[in-house]
N, C-alpha and C positions, 0 to 999 in steps of 0.2 A: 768747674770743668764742664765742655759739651759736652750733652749726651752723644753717645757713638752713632754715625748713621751708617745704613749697608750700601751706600754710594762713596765712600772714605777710600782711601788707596789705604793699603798695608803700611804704610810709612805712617800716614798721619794718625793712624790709631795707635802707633805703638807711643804716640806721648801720651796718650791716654791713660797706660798700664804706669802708674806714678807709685813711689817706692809706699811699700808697706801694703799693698794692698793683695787682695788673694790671688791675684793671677786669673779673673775672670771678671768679663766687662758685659754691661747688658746692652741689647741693642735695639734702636727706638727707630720707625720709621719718620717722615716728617711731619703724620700725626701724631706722632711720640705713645705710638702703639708698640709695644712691645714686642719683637720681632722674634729672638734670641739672645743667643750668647756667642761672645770671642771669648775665646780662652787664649792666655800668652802661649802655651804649647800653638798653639794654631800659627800665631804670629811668627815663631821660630821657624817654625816647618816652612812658611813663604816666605820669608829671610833667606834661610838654606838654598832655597830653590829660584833666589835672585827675583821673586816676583812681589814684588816693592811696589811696583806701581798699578797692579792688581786690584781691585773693588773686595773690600771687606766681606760683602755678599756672599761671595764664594767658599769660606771659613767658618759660615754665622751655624753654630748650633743651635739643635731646639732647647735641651735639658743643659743642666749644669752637669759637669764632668761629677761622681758621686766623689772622689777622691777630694775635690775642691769644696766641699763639704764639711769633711771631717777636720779638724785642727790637726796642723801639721809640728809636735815640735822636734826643733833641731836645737842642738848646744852650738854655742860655736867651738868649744873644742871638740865634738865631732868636724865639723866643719875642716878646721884647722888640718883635724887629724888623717881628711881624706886628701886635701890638697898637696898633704906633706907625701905623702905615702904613696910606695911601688904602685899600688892600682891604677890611682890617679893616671900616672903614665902609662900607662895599659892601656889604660881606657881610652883619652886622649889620641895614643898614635893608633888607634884600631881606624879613626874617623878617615874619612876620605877629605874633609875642608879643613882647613888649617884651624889652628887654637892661639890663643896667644892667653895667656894669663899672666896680672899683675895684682900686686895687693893694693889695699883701700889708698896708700900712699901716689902706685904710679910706677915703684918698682917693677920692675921685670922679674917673674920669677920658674913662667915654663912657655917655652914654646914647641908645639909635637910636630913631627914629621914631614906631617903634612905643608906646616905652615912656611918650612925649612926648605921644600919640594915646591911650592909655589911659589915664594919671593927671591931665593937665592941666598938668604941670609942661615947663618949657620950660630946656633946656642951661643956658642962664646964671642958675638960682638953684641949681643944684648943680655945677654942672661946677668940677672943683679943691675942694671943701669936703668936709670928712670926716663920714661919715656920724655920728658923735656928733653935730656940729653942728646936721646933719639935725634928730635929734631933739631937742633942746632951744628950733630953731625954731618944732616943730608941722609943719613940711612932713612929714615920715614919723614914723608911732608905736615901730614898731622894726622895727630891723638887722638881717634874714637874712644882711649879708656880715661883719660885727661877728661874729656869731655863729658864723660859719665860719670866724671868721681865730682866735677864741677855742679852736674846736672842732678845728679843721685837719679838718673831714668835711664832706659835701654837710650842710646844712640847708636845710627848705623850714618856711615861718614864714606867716600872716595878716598884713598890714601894711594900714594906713588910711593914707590920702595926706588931710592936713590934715581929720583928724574926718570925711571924708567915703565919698572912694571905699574900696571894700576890695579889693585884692586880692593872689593866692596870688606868694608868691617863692619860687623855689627857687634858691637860691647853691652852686654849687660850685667848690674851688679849683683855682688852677693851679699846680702846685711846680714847683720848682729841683732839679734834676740831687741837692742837699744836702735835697731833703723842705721845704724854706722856701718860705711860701705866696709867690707875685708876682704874683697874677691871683684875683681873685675874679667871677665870670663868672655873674651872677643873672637868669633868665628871670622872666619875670612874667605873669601872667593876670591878667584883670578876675571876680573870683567875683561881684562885680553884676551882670553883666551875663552872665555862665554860669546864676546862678538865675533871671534874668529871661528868659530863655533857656527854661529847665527847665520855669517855670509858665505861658510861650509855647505852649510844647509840650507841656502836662498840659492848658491848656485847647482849647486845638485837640483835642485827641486825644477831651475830653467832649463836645466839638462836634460832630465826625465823629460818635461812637456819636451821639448824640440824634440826628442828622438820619438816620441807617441804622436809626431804628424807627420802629413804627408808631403809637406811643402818643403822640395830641396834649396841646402842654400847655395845664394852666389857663388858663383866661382870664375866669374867671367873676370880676366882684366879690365884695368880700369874703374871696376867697384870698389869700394870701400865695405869692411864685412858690416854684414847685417846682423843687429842683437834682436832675435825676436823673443816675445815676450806673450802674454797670454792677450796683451791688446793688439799688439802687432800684425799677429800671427794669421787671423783672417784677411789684411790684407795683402800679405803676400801671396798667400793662397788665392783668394782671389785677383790679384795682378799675375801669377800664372797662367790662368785660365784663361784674361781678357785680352795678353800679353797674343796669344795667338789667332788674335781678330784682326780687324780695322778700325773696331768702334771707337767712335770720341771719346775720350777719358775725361773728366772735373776731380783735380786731389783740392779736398779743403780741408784747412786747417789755421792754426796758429803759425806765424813766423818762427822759423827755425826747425818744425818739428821731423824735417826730414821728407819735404815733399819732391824735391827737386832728386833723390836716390831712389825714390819708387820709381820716376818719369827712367830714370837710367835703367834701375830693373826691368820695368818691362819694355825696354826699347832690346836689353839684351836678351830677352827672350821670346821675341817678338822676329820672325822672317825677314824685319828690316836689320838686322840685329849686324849683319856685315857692312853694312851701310852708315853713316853720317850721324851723328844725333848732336842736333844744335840745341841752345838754350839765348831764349829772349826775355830780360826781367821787364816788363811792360812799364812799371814805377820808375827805374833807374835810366831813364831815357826823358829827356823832356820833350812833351806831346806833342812843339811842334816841329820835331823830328822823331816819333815815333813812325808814322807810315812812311817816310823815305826809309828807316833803315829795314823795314819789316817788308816793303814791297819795293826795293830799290827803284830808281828815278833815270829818266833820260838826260841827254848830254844837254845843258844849259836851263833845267827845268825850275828852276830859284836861284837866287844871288850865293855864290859860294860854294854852289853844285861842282864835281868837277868835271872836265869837259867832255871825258870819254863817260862820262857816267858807272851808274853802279850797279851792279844786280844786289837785292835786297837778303836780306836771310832766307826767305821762302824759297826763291831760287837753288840757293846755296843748299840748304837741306833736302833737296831733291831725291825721291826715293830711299829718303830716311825718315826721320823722327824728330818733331818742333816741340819743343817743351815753352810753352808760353808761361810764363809766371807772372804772379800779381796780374793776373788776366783783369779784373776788376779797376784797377786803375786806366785801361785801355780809352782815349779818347771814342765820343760815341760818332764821329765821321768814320774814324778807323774800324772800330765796330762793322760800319755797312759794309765797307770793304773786304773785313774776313771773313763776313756773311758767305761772298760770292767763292769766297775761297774753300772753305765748310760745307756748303752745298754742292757746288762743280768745279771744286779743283781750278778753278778760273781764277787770274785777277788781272792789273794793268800798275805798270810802274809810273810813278810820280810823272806828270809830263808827258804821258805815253797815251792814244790812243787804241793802239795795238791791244788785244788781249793776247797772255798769254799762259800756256797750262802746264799745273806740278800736280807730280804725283807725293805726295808727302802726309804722314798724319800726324795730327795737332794733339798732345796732352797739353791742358789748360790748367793751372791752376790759381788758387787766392787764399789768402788768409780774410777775403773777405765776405759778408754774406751775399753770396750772387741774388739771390732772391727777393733780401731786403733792398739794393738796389735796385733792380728789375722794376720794385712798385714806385721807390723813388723818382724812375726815371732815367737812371744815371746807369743802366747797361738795358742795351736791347733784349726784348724779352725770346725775339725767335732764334737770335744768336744764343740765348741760355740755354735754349733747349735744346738747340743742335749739337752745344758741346757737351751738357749734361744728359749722355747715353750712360754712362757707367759715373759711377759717384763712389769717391773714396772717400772717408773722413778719418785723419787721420790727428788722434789725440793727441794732446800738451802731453811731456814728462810727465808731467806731475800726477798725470792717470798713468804710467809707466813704472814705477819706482823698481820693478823688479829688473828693469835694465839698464837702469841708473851705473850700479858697479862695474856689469860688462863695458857700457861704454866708455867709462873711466879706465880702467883696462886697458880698450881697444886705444881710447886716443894718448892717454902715457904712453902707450910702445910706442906709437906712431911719433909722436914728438922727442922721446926719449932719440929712434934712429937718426931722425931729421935732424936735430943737434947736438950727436953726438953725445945723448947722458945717459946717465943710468941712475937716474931717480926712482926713486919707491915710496907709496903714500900708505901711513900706517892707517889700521883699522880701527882706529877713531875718527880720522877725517876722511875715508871711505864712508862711514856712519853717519856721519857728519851731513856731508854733498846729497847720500840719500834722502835724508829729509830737507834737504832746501827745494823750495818750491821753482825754481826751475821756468823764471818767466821769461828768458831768451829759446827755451825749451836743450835741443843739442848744439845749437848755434852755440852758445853761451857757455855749455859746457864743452866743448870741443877749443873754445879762443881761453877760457878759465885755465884749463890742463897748459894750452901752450904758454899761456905766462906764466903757470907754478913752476912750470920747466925751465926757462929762461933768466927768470929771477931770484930764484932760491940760490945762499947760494952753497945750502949743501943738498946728500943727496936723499935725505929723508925728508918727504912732504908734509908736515902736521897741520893739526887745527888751527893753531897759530901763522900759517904760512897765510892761510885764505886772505881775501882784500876784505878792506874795510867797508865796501861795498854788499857785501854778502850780509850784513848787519840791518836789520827791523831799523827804516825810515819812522825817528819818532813823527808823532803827529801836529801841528802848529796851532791845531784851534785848542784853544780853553776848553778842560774834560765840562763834557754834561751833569753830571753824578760824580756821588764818592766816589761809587765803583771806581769810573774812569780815572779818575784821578790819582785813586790807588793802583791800578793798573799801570799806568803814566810814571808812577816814580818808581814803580818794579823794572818794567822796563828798561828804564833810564841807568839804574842801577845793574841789573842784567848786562845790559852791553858794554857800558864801561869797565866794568868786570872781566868779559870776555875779551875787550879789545886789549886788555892789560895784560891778562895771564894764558890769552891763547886757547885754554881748553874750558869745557864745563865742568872739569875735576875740578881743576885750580881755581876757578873762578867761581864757582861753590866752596871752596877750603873759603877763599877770602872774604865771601860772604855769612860766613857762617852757616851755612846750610848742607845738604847733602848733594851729591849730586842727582840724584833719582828727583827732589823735590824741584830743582832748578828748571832739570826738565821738565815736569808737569807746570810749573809755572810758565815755560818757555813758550809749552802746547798750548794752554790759554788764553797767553798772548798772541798768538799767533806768531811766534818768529821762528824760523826755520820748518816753520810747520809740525811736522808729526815730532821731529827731535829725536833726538840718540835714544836707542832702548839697548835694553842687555838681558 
């Protein structure tokens, strides 16, 4: 067996504590210096407290417990005689976590209070039935005490209570004087009601910050609500402030991440705010019709022109508000053009000698880097500067995660009204979406939502609804290393799993694993990123 290290999660040490032994492990750094001790009371107590995937670290004592010391003996018919007996249940329904106890066989033989208050299940559909039974019922998906009477060591396992509730078991035995299990002794937690719990306390927590600032929200029509978040929140604060100038605006960013709802924010809060506010995607136009449609053209000025001609968008947004996007892609002839427009309000329509003047301001933005262009060649430099007076930068999701749920939230309602449903997404795959890395940023999550709505076709959204798209692209070249390779068939494994059974419960039942460890291998790998906690 490995020595224990104090970089171990709570899970992987508890295979460590292997039957027969004192109930106290030593613990080596990776000069296999001598660190401390875990003691199994340690390991219980972060079991209890759902913190599985916690660093051994934090547990490591100096001394040995003196009790762990002394020789402990017990009869087994003391044993016997306490599990038999009124205390027993005393003691048991005192606990606030559930109990579930069966003997060395698999039998059922007590379940307390608790366990009966968190799954829904009541004494007389288990009591005396063996847990095989169990699962062949549909009452429980699988046996953490099966699996400990197999293993003869603590396991902690995911279990569903009839397709529904999920929650965390940890089973450990009880031996015979002879090492022969006789007591299988399984705690239990509600991990429903631990994330509904976590996203209790994530949105309180965004709660409190918004109401401790001073930046009021939208309320204009035509917005869409705004989730601010601790990254957010200086930009709207500062889009307040700039909102009541004229200065040139630059939002950069990532595609999607919400640049084109700041340009609207602060057009509505901006003295143009009763006025026009147009939108030109400078990409989605091809360049050589970007300046006819940006500075419209005179009557017969290219082949296909139409006769009376056209006034351009700049016209059009006249003493309002241009939202330029994907500025960067902008042709650099067009470029000199809105030079003159940026410095003096001046410019001249396609075919037109005439100059003529708007009074209008320009927010610019790109998801690309103005700068590095700039040296390229491929955007004028005096044009950068004139539009980059104020500079937002404005983060991927995935430096958001705290407004991931709001905005799943905000856009369920919003698609739920628009088609008429009334869907609901449980707090797994809430969990779920939070840690997916999020590389269309809200773009992606906002079109996600609308297909889980249109598609599904009931009205609860699970882990299993998600597309198969949302699944870790394995990789094509031949691993480097073991590592990789072992990495590579985890992987492999991992998703076919999940694409099967939907959830990381299920898909850890079927792997044999737990689901706390799926996830840590999940994080490793990198898929979904951070991964489901509890």
């Amino acid at each position: 067996m490995h020595p224990l290290r104090p970089t171990m999660t709570v899970e992987e040490a508890l295979a460590c504590f292997s039957p027969g032994t004192n109930g106290v492990q030593a613990v080596y750094s990776e000069t296999n210096e001598l660190i401390g001790y875990l003691t199994v009371d340690s390991i219980a107590i972060a079991v209890h407290r759902g913190e599985l995937t916690r660093p051994i670290s934090e547990f490591i004592v100096t001394e040995i417990p003196r009790q762990r010391l002394e020789p402990q003996f017990r009869s087994d018919e003391q044993l016997h005689a306490f599990f038999h007996s009124p205390l027993c249940k005393i003691v048991f329904n005192s606990l606030y976590d559930g109990v579930y106890i069966t003997d060395g066989a698999g039998i059922t033989l007590f379940i307390n209070q608790a366990y009966q208050r968190i799954t829904g299940l009541n004494a007389g559909e288990v009591m005396g039935k063996h847990m095989s039974q169990l699962i062949k019922q549909g009452i429980i998906s699988v046996s953490a005490s099966l699996e400990t009477i197999r293993t003869k060591r603590p396991v902690t396992l995911i279990q569903t209570i009839r397709n529904e509730r999920k929650i965390i078991v940890s089973a450990t035995p009880i031996f015979s004087d002879a090492h022969e299990i006789l007591y299988v002794i399984s705690c239990v937690r509600d991990i429903t009601e631990l994330i509904r719990l976590k996203h209790e306390l994530d949105s309180q927590r965004l709660w409190q910050q918004g109401m401790q600032t001073d930046v009021p929200q939208p309320d204009q029509e035509g917005l869409e609500k705004v989730v601010l978040g601790p990254a957010t929140r200086p930009i709207f604060k500062l889009a307040d402030k700039v909102a009541k100038t004229e200065a040139k605006i630059l939002l950069q960013g990532e595609t999607g991440v919400g640049k084109s709802l700041i340009a609207k924010y602060i057009h509505a809060r901006s003295a143009r705010s009763g006025e026009i506010f147009m939108e030109l995607n400078c990409a989605a136009i091809p360049s050589h019709l970007v300046e006819a449609e940006l500075f419209g053209y005179e009557p017969g000025a290219f082949t296909g022109a139409l006769k009376q001609g056209k006034a351009g968008i700049l016209e059009s947004a006249h003493r309002g508000t241009l939202f330029l996007d994907e500025i960067g892609d902008l042709p650099l002839d067009v470029q000199v053009k809105l030079l003159k427009v940026v410095e003096e309000n001046q410019f001249m329509r396609v075919g037109s000698t005439q100059m003529r003047h708007v009074d209008v301001r320009i927010i610019a933005a790109t998801h690309r880097d103005l700068a590095a262009r700039v040296r390229e060649g491929l955007f004028r430099e005096d044009l950068y500067y004139r539009l980059n007076i104020v500079t937002f930068e404005v983060p991927p999701l995935r430096k958001r995660r705290e407004e991931i749920v709001p905005l799943l939230e905000t856009y369920l309602a919003k698609f739920n009204e628009k088609y008429n449903e009334n869907k609901v997404m449980t707090l797994e795959c809430y969990e779920w979406l939070t840690n997916y890395n999020w590389p269309g940023n809200i773009r992606e999550l906002a079109n996600l939502i609308e297909r889980l709505v249109v598609t599904t076709y009931h009205d609860t959204i699970d882990v299993g609804d998600l597309p198969a798209f949302l699944q870790q692209v394995l990789p094509s070249a031949e691993p480097a290393s073991l590592k990789e390779a072992v990495a590579k068939v985890e992987r492999s494994l991992i998703t076919k799993a999940l694409q099967t059974h939907g959830t990381t419960r299920a898909a850890a039942a079927a792997l044999g694993i737990s689901q706390s460890a799926i996830v840590q291998k999940m994080k490793k790998l990198q898929m979904r990123v951070e991964n489901e906690s509890f």
